[in-house]
N, CA, C and O of each residue as an XYZ file, in Angstrom:
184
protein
N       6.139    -10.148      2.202
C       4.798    -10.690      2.092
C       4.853    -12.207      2.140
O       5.911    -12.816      1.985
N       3.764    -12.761      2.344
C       3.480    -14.082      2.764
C       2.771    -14.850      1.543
O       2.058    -14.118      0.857
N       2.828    -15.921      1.232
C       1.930    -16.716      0.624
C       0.864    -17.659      1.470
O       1.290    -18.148      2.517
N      -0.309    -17.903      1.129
C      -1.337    -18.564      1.414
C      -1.390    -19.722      1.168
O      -0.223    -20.078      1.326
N      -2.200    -20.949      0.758
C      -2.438    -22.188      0.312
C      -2.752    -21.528     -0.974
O      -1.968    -22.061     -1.760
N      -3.373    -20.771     -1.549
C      -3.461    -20.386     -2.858
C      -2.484    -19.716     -3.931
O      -2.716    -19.648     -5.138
N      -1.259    -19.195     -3.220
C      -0.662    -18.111     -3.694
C      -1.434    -17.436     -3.839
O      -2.114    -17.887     -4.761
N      -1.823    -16.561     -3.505
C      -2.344    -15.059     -3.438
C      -1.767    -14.619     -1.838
O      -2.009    -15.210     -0.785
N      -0.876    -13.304     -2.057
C      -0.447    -12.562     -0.920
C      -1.238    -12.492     -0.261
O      -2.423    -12.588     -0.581
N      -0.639    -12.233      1.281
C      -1.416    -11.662      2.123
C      -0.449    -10.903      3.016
O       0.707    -11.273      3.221
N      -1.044     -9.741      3.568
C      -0.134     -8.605      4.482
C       0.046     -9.092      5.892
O      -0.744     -9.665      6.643
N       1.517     -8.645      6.082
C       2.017     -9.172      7.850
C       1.802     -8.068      8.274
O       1.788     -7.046      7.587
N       1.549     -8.158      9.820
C       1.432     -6.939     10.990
C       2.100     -5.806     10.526
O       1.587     -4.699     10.361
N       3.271     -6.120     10.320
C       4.542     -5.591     10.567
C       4.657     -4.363      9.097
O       5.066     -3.202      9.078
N       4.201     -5.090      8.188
C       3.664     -4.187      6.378
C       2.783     -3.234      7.255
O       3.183     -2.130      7.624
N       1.350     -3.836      7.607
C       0.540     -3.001      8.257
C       0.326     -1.367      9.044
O      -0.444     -0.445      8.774
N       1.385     -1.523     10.108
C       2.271     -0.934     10.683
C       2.670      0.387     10.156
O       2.396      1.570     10.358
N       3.816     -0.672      9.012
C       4.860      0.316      8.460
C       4.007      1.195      7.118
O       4.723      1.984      6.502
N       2.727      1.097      6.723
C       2.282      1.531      6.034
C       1.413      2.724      6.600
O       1.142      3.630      5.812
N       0.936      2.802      7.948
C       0.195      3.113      8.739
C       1.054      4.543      9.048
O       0.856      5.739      8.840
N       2.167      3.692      9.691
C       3.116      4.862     10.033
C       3.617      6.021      9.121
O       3.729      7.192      9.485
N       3.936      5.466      7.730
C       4.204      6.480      7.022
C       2.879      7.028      6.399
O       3.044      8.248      6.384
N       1.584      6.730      5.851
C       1.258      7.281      5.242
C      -0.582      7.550      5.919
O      -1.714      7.911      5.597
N       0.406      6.960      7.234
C      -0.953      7.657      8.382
C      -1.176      8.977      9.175
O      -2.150      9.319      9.845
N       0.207      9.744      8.870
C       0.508     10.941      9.190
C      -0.187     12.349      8.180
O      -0.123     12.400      6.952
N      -0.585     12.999      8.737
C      -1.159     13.962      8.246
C      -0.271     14.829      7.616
O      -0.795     15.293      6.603
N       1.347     15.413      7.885
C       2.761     15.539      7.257
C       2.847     14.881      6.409
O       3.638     15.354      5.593
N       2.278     13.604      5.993
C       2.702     12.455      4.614
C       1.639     12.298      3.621
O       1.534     11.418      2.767
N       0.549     13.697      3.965
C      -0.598     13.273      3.020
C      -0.336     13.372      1.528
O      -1.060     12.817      0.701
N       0.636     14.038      1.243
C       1.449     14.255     -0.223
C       1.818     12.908     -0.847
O       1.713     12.473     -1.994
N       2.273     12.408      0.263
C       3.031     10.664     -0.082
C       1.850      9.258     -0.720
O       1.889      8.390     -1.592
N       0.931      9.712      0.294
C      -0.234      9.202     -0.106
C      -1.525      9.118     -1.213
O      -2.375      8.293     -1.546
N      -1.115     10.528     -1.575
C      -1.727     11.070     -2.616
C      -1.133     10.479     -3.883
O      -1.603      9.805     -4.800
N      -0.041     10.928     -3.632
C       1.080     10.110     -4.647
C       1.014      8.893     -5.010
O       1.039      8.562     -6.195
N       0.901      7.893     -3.822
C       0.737      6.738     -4.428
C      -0.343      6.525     -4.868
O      -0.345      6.261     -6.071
N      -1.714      6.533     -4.156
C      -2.818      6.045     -4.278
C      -2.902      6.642     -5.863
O      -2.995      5.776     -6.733
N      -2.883      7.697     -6.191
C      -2.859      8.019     -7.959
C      -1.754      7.124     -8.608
O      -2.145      6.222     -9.349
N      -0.936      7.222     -8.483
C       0.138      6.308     -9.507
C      -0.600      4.606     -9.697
O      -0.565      3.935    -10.729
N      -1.207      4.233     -8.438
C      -1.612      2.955     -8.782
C      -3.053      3.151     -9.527
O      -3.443      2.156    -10.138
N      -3.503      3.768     -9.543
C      -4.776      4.232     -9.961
C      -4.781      4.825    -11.575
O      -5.772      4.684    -12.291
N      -3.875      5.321    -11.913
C      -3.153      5.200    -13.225
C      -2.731      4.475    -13.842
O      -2.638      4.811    -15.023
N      -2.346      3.414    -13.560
C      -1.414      2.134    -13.544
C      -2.889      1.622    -14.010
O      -3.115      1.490    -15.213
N      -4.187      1.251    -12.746
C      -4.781      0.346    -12.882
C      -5.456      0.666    -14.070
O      -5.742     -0.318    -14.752
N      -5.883      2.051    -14.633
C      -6.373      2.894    -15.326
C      -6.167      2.415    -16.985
O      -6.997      2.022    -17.804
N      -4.704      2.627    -17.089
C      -4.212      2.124    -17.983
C      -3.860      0.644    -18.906
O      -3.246      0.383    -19.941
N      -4.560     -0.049    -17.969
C      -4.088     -1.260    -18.315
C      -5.353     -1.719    -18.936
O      -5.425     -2.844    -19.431
């Protein structure tokens, strides 16, 4: 990941992509599920 003039991240093509690819597949909807809850728990919890 990249920094800005602010520090606050921002996503390269290439993250984009590789996020796309794995959890753009209909075979990886488990993976996705997975995460999107764990962070959602995470955010949940805090």
């Amino acid at each position: 990941m990249k920094k800005n003039r602010e520090n606050d991240f921002i996503m390269l093509p290439k993250n984009d992509l590789a996020f796309k690819l794995l959890f753009g597949d209909e075979r990886n909807k488990d993976l996705l599920i997975d995460l999107l809850a764990a962070i959602f728990l995470k955010h949940l919890a805090a």
